[in-house]
N, CA, C and O atoms as a MOPAC input file, in Angstrom:
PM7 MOZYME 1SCF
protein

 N     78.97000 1    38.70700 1    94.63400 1
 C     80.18600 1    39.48400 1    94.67900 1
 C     81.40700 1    38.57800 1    94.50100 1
 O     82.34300 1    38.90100 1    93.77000 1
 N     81.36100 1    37.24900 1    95.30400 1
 C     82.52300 1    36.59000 1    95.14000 1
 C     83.06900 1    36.10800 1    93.71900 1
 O     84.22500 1    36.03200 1    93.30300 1
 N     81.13000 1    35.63300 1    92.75800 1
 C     81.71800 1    35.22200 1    91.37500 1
 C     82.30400 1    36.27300 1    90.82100 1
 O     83.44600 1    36.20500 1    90.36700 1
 N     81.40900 1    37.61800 1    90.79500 1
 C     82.57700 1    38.62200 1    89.92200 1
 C     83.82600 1    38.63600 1    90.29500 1
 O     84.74200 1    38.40500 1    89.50600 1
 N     84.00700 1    38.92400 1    91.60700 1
 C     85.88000 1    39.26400 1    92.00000 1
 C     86.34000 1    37.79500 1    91.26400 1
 O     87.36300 1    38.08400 1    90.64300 1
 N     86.03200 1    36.29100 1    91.04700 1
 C     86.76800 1    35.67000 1    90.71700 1
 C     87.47300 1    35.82700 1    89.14400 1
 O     88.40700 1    35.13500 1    88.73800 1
 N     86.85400 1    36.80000 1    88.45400 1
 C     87.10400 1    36.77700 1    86.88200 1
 C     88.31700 1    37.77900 1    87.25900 1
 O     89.10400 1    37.61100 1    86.32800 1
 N     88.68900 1    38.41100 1    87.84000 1
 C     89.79100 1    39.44100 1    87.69700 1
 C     91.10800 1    38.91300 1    88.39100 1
 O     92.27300 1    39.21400 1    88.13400 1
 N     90.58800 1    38.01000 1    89.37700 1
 C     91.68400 1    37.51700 1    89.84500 1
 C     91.97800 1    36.06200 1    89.13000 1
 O     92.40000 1    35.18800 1    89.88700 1
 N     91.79200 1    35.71300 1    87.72200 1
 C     92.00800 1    34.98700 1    86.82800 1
 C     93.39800 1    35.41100 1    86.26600 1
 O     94.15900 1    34.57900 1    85.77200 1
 N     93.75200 1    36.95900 1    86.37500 1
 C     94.71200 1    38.19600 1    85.41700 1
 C     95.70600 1    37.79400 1    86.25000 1
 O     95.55300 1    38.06200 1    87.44200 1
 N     96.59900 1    37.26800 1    85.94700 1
 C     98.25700 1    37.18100 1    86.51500 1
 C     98.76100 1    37.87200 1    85.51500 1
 O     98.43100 1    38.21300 1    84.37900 1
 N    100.44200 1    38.09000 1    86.88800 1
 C    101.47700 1    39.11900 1    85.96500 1
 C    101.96000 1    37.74600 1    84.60800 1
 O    101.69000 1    36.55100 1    84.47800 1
 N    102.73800 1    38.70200 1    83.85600 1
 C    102.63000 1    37.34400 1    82.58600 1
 C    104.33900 1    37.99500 1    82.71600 1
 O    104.70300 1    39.15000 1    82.94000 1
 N    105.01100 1    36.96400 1    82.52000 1
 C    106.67400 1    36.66300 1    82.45400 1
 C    106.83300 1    38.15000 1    81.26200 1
 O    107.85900 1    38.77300 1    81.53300 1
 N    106.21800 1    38.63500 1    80.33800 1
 C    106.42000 1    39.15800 1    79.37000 1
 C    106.36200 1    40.68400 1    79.44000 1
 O    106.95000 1    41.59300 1    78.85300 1
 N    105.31800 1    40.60100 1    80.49300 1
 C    104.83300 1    42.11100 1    80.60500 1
 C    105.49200 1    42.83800 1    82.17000 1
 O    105.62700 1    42.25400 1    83.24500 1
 N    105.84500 1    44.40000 1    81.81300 1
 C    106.09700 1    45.18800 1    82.98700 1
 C    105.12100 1    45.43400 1    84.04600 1
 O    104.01800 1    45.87300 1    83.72200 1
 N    105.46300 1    45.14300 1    85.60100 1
 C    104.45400 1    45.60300 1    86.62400 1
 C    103.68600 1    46.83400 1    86.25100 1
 O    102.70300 1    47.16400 1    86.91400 1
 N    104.09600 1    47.53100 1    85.20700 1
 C    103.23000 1    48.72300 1    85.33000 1
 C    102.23800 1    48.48000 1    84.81200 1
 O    101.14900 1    48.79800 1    85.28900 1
 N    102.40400 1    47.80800 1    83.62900 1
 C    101.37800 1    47.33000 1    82.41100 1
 C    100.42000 1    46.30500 1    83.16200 1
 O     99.20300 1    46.21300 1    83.00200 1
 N    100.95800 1    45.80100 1    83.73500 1
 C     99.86800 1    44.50600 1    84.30000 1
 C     99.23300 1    45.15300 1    85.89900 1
 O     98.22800 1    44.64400 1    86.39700 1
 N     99.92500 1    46.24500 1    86.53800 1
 C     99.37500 1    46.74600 1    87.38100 1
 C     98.28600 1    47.81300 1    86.61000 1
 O     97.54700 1    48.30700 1    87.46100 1
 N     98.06400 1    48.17200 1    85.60200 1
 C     97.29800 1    49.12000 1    84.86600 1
 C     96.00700 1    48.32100 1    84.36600 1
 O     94.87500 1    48.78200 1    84.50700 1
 N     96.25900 1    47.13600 1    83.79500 1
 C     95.32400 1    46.43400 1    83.37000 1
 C     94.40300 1    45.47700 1    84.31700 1
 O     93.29100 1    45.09200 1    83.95600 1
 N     94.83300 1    45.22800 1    85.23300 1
 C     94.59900 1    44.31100 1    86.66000 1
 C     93.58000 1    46.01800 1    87.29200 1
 O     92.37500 1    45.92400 1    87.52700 1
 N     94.14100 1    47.04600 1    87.42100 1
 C     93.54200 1    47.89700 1    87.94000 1
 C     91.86400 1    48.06000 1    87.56700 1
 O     90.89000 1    48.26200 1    88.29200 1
 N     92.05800 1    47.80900 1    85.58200 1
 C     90.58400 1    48.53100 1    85.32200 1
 C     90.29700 1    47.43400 1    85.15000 1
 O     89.09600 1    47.57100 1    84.91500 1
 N     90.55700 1    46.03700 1    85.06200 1
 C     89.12200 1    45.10200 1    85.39600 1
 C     89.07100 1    45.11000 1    86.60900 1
 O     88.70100 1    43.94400 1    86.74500 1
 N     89.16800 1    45.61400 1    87.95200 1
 C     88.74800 1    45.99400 1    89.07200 1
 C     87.76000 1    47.16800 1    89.19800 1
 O     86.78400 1    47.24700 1    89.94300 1
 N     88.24200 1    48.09300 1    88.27700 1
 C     87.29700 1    48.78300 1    87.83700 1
 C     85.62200 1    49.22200 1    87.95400 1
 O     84.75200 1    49.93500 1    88.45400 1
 N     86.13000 1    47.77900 1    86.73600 1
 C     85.04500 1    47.41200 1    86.40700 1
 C     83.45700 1    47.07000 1    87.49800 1
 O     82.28400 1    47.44600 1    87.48200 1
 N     84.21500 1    46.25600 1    88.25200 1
 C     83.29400 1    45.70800 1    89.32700 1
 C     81.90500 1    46.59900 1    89.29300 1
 O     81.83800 1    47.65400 1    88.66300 1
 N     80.93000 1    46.11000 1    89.96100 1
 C     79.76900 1    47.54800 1    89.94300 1
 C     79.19400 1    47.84000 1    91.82600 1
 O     78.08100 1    48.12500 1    92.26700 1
 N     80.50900 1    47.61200 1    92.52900 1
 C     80.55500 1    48.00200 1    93.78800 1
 C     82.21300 1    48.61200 1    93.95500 1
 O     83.22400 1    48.12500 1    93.45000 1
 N     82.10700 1    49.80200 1    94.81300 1
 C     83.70900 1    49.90300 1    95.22900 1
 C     84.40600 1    49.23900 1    96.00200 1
 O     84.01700 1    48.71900 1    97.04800 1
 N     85.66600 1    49.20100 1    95.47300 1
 C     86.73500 1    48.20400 1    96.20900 1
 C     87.63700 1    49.34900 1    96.68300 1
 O     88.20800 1    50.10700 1    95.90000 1
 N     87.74200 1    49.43800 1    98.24600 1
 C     88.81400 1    49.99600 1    98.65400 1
 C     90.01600 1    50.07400 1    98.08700 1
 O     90.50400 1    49.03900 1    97.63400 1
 N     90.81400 1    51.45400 1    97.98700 1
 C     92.05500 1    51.22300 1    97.31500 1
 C     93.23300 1    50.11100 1    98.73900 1
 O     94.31700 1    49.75100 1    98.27900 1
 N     93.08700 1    49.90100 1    99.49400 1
 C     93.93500 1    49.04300 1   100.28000 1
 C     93.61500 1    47.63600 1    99.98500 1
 O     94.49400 1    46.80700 1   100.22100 1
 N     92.37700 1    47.20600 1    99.45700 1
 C     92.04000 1    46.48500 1    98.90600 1
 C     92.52600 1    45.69000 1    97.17000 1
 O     92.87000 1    44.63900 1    96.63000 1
 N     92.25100 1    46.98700 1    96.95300 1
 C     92.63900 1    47.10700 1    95.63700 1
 C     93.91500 1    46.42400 1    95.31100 1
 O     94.17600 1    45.49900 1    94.54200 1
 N     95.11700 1    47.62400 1    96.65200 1
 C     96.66400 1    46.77600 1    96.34500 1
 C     96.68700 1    45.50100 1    96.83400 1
 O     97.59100 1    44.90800 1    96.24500 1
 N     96.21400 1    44.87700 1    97.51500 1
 C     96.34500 1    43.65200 1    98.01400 1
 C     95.62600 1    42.83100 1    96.88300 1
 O     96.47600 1    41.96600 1    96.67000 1
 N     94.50800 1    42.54800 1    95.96300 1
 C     94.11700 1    41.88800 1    95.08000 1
 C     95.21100 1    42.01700 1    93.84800 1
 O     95.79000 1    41.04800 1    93.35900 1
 N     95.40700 1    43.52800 1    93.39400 1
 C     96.90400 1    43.57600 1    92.58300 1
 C     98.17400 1    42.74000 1    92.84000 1
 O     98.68400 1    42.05900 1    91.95000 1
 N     98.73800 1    42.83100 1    94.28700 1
 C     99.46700 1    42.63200 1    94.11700 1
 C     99.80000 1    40.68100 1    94.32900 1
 O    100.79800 1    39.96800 1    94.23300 1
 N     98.36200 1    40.45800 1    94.64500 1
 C     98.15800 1    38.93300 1    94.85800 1
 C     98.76500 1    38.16500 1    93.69500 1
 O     99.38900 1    37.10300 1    93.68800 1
 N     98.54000 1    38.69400 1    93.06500 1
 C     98.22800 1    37.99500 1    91.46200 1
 C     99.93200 1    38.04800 1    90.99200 1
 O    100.43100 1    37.19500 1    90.25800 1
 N    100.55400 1    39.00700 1    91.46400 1
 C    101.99600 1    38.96900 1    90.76800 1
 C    102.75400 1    37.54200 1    90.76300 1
 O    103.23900 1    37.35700 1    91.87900 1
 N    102.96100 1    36.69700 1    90.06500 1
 C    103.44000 1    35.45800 1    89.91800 1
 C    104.52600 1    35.13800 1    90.65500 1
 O    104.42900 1    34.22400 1    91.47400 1
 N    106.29700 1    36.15500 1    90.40900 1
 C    106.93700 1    35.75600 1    90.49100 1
 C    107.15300 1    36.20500 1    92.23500 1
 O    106.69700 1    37.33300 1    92.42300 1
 N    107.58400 1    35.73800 1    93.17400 1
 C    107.50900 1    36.06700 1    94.78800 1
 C    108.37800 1    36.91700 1    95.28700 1
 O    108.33400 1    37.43300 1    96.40400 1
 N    109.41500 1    37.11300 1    94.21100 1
 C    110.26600 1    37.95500 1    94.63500 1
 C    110.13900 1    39.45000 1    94.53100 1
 O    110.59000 1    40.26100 1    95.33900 1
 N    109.07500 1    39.86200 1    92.78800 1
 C    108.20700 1    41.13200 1    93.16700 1
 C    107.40800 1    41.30500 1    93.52000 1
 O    106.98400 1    42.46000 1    93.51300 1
 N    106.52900 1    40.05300 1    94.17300 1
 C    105.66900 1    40.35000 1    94.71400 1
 C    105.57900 1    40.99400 1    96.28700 1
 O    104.85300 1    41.83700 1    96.81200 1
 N    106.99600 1    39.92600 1    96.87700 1
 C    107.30300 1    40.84700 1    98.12600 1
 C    107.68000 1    42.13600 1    98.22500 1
 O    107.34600 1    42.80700 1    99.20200 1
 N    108.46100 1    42.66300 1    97.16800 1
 C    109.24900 1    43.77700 1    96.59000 1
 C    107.96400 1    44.87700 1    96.42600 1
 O    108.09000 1    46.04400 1    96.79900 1
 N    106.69400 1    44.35000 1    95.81300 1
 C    105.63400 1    45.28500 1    95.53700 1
 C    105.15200 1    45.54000 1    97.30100 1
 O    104.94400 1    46.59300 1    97.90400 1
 N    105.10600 1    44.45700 1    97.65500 1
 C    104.21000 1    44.76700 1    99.07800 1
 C    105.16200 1    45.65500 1   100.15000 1
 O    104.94700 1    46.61500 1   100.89100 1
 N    106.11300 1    44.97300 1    99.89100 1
 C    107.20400 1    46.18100 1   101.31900 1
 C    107.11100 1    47.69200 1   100.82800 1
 O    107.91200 1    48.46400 1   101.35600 1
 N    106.45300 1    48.07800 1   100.12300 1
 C    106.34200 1    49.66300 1    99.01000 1
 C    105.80600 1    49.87500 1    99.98900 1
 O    106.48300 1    50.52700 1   100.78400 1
 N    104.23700 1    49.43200 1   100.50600 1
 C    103.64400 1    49.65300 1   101.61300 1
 C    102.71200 1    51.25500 1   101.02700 1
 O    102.60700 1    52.28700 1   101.69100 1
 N    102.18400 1    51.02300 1    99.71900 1
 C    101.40600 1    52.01600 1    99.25400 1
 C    100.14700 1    52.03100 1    99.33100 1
 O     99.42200 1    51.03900 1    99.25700 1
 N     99.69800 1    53.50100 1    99.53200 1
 C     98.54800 1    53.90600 1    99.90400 1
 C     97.26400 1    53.78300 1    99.08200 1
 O     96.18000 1    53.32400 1    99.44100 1
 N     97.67000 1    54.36000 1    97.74200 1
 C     96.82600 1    54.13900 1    96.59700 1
 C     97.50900 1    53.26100 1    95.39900 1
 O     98.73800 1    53.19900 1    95.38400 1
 N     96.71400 1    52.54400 1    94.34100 1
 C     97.24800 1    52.33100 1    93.00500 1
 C     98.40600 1    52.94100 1    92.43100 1
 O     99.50800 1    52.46100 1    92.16700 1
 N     97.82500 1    54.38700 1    92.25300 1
 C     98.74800 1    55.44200 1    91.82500 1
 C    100.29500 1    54.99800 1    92.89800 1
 O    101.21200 1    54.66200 1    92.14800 1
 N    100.48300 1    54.97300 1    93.58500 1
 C    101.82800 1    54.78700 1    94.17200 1
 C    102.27400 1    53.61600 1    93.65400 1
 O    103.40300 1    53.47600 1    93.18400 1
 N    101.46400 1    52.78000 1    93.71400 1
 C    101.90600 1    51.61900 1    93.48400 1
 C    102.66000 1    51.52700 1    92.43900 1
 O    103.68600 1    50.85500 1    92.33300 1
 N    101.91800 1    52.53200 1    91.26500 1
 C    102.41000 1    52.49800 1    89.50300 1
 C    103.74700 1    53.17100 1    89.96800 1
 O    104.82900 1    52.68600 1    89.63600 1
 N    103.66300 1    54.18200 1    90.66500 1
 C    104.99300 1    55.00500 1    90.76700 1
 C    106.21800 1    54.09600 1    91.27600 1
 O    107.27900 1    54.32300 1    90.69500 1
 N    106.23900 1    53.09400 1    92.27800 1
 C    107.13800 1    52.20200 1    92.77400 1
 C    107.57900 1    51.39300 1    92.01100 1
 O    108.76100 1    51.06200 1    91.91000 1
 N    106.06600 1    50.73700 1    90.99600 1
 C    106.57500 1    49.46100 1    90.54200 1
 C    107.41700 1    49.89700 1    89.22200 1
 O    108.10500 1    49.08800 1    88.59900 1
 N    107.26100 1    51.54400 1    88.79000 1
 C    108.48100 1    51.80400 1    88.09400 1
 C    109.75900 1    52.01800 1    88.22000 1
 O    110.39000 1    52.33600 1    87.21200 1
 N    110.25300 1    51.92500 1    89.15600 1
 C    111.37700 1    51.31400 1    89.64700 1
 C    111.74700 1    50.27100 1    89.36100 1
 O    112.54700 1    50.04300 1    88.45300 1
 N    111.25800 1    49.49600 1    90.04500 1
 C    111.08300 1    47.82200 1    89.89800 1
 C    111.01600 1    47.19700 1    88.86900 1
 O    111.54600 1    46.08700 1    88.82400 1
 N    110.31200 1    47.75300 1    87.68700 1
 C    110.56000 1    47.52700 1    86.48600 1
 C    111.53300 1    47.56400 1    86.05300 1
 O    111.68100 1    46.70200 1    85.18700 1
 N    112.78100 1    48.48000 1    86.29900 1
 C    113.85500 1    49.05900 1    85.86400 1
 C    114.63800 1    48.18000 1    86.56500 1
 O    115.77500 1    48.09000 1    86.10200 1
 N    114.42200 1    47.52400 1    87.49300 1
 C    115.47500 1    46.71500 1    88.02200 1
 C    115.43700 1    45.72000 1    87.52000 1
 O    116.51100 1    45.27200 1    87.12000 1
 N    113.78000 1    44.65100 1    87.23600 1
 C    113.85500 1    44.00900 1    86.32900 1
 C    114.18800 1    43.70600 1    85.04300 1
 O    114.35400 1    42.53800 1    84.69300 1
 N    114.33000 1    44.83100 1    84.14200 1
 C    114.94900 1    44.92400 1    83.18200 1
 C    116.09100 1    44.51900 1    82.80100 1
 O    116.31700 1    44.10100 1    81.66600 1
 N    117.24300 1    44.63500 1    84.06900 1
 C    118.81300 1    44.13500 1    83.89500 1
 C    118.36000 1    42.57500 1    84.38000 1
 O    119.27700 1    41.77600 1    84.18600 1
 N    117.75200 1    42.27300 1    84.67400 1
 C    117.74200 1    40.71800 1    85.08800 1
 C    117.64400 1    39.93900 1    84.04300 1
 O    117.62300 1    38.71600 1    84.18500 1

């Protein structure tokens, strides 16, 4: 179990791409796995991976329940990033 989870948590956010996009793609190689991963789980491996610390804290104080919220918040956040 540990080697698989290590290939997904290889996926960082990339300077280029929107939290949504990289929270979407980070999602289905989790997916993938061939055991379930709790969705509380889930956000905490997502949001591990976010590079820069300032959305990454920004993602975690959301304090979301499922993925799906998560996408819904981090579109915000996107939008704020955008003027930056």
């Amino acid at each position: 179990m540990q080697e698989f989870l290590s290939h997904p948590s290889e996926r960082k956010l990339r300077h280029s791409e929107t939290l949504v996009d990289y929270i979407y793609a980070k999602d289905a190689l989790l997916e993938k796995t061939p055991f379930t991963i709790p969705q509380p789980d889930r956000i905490s491996m997502i949001i591990g991976d976010i590079t820069e610390e300032k959305w990454q804290i920004a993602s975690a104080t959301q304090n979301s329940i499922t993925v799906e919220e998560l996408i819904d918040r981090a579109t915000a956040l996107d939008a704020i990033r955008s003027t930056i």
